[in-house]
N, C-alpha and C positions, 0 to 999 in steps of 0.2 A: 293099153293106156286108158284108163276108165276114167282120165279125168277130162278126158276132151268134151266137146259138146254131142251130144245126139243127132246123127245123120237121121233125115226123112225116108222114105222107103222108094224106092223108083216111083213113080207119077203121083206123092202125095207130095202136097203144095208144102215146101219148107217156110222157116217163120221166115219172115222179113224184117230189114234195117235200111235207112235210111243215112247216106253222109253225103252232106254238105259240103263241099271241099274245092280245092283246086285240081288241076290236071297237071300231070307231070310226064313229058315229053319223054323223056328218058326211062320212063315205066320203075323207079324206085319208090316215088315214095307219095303224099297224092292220092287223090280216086283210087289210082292202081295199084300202090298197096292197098286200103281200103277194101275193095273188092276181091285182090287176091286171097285177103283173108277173111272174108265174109265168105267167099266162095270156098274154102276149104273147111271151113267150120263150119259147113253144110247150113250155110244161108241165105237167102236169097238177096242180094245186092241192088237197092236202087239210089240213082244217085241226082242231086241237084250241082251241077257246075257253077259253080261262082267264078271262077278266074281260069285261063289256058296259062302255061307258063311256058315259054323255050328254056329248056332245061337238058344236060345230063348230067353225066358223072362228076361234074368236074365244078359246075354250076349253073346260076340262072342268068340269062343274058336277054328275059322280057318277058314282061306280063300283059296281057291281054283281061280285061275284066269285066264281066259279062253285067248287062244293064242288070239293076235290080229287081227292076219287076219281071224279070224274067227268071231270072235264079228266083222268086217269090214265087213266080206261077209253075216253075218243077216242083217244087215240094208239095203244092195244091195239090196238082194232077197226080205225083204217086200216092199221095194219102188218101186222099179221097175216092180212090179208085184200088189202090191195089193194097193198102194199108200195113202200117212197120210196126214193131214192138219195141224198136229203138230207133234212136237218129244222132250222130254223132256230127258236128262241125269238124273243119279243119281250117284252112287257108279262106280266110272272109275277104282280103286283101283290104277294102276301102268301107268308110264309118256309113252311105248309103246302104252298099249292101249289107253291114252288121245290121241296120236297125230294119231294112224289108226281110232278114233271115227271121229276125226276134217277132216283129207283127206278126208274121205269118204261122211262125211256129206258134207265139199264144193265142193264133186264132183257133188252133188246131189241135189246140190240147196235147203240145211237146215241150217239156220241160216243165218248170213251176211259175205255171201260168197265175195262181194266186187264183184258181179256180180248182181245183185239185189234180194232183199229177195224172196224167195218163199215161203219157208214153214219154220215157225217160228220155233225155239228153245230157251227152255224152261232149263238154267242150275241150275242145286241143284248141287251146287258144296259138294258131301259129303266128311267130313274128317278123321268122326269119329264116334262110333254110341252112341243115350244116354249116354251109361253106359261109355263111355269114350275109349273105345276098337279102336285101330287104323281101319282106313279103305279106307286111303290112303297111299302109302308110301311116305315117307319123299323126296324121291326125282323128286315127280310127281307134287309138289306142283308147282314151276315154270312151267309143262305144263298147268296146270289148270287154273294157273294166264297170261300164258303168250298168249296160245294157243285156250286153250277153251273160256275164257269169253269173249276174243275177239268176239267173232262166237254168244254169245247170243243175244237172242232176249230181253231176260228178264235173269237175274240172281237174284236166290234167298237163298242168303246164312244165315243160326241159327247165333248168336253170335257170338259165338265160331269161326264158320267157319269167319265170318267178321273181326275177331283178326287173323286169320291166313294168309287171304289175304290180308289185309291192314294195319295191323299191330295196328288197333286203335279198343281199347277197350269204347264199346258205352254202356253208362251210361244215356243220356238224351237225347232229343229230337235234342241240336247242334251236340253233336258228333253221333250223326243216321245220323244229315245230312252230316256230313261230311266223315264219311264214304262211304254212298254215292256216293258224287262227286268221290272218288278215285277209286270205282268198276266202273265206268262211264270214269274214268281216264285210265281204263287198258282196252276198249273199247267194254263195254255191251251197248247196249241200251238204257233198263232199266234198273234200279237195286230196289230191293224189299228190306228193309231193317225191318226185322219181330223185334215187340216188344215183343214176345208172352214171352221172360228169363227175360225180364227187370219186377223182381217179383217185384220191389217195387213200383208197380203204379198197381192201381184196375182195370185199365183198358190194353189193348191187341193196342197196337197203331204203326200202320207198315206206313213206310213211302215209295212212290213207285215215281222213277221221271226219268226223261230222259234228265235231266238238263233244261231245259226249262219250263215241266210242273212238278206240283208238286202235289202230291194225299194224303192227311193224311187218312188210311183207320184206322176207332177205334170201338170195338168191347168191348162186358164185357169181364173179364175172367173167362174160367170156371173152377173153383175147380175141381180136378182132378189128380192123380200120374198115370194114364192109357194113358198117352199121345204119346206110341211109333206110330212112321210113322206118324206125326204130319207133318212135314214138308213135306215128301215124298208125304202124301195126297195134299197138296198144292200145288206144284208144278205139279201134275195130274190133279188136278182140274183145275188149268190156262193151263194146255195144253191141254184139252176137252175143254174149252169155245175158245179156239184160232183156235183149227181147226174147230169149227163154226163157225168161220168168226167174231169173239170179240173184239174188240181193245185190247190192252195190260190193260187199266184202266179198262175196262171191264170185262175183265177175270180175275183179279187179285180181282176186285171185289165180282164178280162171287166166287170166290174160297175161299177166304175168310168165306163168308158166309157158304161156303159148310163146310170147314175143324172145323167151330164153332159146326156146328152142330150135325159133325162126334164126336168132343169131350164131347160135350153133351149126346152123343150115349155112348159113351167109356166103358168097360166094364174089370174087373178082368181078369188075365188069367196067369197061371203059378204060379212062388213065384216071380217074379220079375213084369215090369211094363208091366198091356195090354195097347192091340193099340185103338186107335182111331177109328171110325166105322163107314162106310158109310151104314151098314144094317137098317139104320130108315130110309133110304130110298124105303124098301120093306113095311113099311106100309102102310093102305089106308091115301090119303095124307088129311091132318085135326087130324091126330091119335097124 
């Protein structure tokens, strides 16, 4: 598979990435997707916890949300000391913590600080989890939109979350684009507009652009209810191919292909929905 990413050599220091995210109790989806696929994309994984969740298969039943200037002084401390080549958000939970994620990151040179890019950012604007369980509060949603996506490098919001920032419900391939142009409107880079809920097409068809260029990435879909941390894997995977030095069309690419075959991996777990899987990645590669 020569499309994966380049594993380091036994004791040379792999690149680094950075996610910002929640923890997820039940290990699907979360930091610990995040991580599991940072870690198998031969990355090296550091992370800032913003929120703990009681969580599993079935759903969230509490969040716990970590002070801000403390999720503000993790991302210090790994940057400045161990340093990422990407950093990707997830689960912000509350408008506090959005706006010490955004200081901190444009002090730091992540995202488009309006000083020039350094180290790309990667937003999953989360809202909400599968099962429908809040996972941001309602009055965070203008920092997310107003705040954060400004500062992406890439935004890559589920459906759902594309009706809650844009207000436009995408049913076909116009309103993909035109939701689009508005995540582009509220000043992301790029914006990734996934078709993986648009169930009435056989086919997976995400549209990715930067107003200028335009990328139709389309994949089969894979049959499957074990889909938790579907998106969360995605947005990991384009932030490991970004701190390899990938274009945005590249990695998004890249990621793509990855999160297909994490779902192809996907496996039962609990009474409710398992996660997606990057563990086929541990077999001999041909397997």
């Amino acid at each position: 598979m020569d499309w994966l990413l380049p594993v380091s050599r036994p004791g040379e220091t792999p690149v680094r990435a950075l996610t910002i995210a929640g923890s997820d109790s039940g290990g699907g989806a979360g930091i610990q997707a995040d991580m599991r696929t940072m870690s198998l994309c031969g990355v090296h994984g550091c992370v800032a916890v913003a929120a703990v969740t009681v969580q599993n298969s079935v759903g969230v039943t509490g969040v716990h949300e970590i002070p801000p200037e403390t999720v503000a002084a993790q991302i210090r401390s790994v940057v400045t000391d161990i340093g990422v080549g990407a950093a990707k958000t997830g689960m912000l939970s509350s408008a506090p913590i959005i706006e010490a994620v955004v200081a901190e990151c444009a002090d730091l040179g992540i995202g488009n600080t309006g000083r020039g890019q350094k180290i790309p950012l990667v937003v999953d604007p989360v809202a909400a989890s599968m099962h429908g369980d809040p996972l941001l509060r309602s009055d965070a949603l203008d920092a997310l939109r107003d705040l954060l996506i400004p500062q992406a490098t890439i935004v890559t919001p589920n459906l759902d979350e594309v009706r809650l920032l844009t207000g436009i419900n995408v049913v076909d391939s116009e309103t993909q684009a035109h939701a689009a142009e508005k995540l582009l409107e509220l000043g992301a880079e790029w914006a990734l507009i996934k078709g993986g809920h648009l169930r009435s097409s056989a086919e997976s068809r995400d549209l990715l652009t930067n107003g200028t260029e335009r990328h139709e990435l389309t994949s089969y879909r894979v049959q499957t209810g074990n889909d938790h941390g579907g998106g969360d894997t995605l947005a990991a995977a384009t932030a490991c191919a970004l701190a390899h030095g990938y274009s945005v069309p590249g990695a998004v690419t890249f990621a793509k292909r990855w999160v297909t075959k994490c779902l192809e991996s996907a496996y039962p777990l609990g009474a409710g929905h398992g996660p997606v899987s990057p563990l086929w990645r541990l077999l001999p590669l041909g397997s």
